[in-house]
C-alpha positions as CSV (number, residue, x, y, z in Angstrom):
1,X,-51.7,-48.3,71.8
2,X,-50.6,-48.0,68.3
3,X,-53.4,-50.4,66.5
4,X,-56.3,-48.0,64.7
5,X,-58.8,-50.3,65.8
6,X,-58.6,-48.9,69.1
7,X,-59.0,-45.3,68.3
8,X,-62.5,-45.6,69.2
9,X,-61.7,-47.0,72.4
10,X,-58.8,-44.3,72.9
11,X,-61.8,-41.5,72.0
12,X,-63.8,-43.4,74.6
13,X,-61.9,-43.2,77.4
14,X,-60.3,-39.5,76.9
15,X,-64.1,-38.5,76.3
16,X,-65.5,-39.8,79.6
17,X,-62.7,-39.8,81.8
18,X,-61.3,-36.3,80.8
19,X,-58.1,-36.9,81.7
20,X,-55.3,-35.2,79.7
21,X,-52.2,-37.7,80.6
22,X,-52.5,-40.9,81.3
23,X,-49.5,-42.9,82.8
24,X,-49.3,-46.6,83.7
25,X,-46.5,-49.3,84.5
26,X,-45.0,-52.4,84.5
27,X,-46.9,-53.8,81.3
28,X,-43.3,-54.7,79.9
29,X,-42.7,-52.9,77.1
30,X,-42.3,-48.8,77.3
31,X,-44.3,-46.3,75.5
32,X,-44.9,-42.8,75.1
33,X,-47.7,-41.6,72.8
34,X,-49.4,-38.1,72.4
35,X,-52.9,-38.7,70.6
36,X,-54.9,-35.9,69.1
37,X,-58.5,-37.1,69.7
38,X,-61.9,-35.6,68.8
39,X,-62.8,-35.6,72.9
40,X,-59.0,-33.3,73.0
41,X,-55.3,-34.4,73.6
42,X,-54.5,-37.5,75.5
43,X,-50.7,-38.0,76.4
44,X,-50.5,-42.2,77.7
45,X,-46.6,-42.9,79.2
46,X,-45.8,-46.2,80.7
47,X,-42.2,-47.5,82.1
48,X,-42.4,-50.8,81.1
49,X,-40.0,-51.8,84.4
50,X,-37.9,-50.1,86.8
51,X,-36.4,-52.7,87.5
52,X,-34.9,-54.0,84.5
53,X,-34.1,-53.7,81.3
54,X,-36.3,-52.1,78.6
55,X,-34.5,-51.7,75.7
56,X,-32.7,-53.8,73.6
57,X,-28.4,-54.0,74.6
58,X,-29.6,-52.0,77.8
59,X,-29.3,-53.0,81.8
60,X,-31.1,-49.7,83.0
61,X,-35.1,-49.6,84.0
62,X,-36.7,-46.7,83.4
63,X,-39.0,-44.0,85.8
64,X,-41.9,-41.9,84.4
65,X,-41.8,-38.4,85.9
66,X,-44.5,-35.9,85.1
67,X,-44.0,-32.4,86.4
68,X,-44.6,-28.6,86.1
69,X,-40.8,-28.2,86.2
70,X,-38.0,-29.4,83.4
71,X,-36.4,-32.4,84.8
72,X,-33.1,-31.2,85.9
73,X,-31.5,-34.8,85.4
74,X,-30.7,-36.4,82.3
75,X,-33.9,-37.8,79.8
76,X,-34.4,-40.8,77.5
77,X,-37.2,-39.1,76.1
78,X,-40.4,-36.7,76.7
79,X,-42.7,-33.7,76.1
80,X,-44.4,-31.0,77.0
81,X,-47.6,-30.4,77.3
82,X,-48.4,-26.7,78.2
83,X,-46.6,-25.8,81.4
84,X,-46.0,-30.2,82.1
85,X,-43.5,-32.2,81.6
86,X,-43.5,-35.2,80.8
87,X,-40.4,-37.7,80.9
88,X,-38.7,-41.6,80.7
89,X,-35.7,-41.5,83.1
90,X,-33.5,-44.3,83.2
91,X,-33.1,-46.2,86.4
92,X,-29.2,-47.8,86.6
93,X,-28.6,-50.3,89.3
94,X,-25.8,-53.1,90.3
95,X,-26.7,-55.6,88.0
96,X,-24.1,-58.5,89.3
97,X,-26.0,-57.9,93.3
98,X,-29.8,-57.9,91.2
99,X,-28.4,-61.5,89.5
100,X,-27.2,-63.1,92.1
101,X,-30.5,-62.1,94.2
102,X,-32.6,-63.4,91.1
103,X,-30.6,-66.3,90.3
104,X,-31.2,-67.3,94.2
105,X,-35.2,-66.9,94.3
106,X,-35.5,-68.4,90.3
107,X,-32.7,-70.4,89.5
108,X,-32.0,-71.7,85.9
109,X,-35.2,-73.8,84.4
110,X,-37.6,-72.0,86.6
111,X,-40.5,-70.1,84.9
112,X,-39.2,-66.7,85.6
113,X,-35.9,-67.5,84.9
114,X,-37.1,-68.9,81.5
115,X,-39.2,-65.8,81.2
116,X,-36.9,-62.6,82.7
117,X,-33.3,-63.9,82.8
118,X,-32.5,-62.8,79.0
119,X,-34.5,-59.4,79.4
120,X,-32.6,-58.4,82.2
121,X,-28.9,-59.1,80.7
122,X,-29.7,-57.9,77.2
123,X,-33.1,-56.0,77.2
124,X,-36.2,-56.5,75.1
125,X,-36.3,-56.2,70.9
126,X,-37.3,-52.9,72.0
127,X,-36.0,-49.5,71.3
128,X,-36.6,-46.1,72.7
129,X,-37.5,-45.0,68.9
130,X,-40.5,-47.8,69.3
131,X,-41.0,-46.4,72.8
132,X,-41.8,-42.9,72.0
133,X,-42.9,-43.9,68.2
134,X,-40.9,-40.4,67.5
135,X,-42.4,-39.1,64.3
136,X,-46.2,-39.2,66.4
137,X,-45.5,-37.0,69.3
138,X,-46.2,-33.3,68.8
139,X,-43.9,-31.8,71.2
């Protein structure tokens, strides 16, 4: 999202598709940007996972919620747009039940194991600062 050889691509899509947010999931990683374009505003959230971790020392997935009301629950992080609302929740869930299901279906030395088992006890090199990319968004 962040690399300035897309901006052209970013213009692309906002121009054609006129869409003002934009929100996606499960791509691993989560994000929040607000872009100022040429074409107008273009607000992209994705979750990364609700179902396990996505930041780094975390346990907790995370929910996008988009609204035309405040969230009345707690935020990670977010931002208006006009009269919407746009928001990361976090997701808590029993972690020992999620491992022991996990560990059954991909046990040690299996490819997911090799690939999600550290993620979901620890969380990604990711934090929500690198999420949101705080000092872009213009809320």
């Amino acid at each position: 999202l962040d690399d300035p050889a897309n901006s052209a691509w970013r213009e692309d899509i906002r121009a054609t598709s006129a869409i003002d947010i934009f929100a996606s999931t499960h791509t691993c990683l989560a994000a929040l940007r607000d872009f100022d374009l040429p074409a107008g505003r273009l607000t992209v959230i994705n979750n990364g996972a609700a179902g396990m971790a996505n930041f780094a020392g975390t346990t907790y997935g995370l929910v996008s919620r988009i609204a035309t009301v405040p969230c009345p629950h707690p935020t990670l992080y977010g931002l208006a747009r006009h009269d919407v609302f746009i928001d990361a929740l976090a997701v808590e869930f029993g972690l020992d039940e999620f491992l022991a299901r996990f560990s059954e279906r991909w046990p040690n030395g299996s490819a997911a194991h090799t690939s999600y088992f550290e993620r979901i006890v620890r969380g990604p090199n990711h934090t929500p600062d690198q999420a949101t990319d705080r000092a872009r968004l213009t809320a």
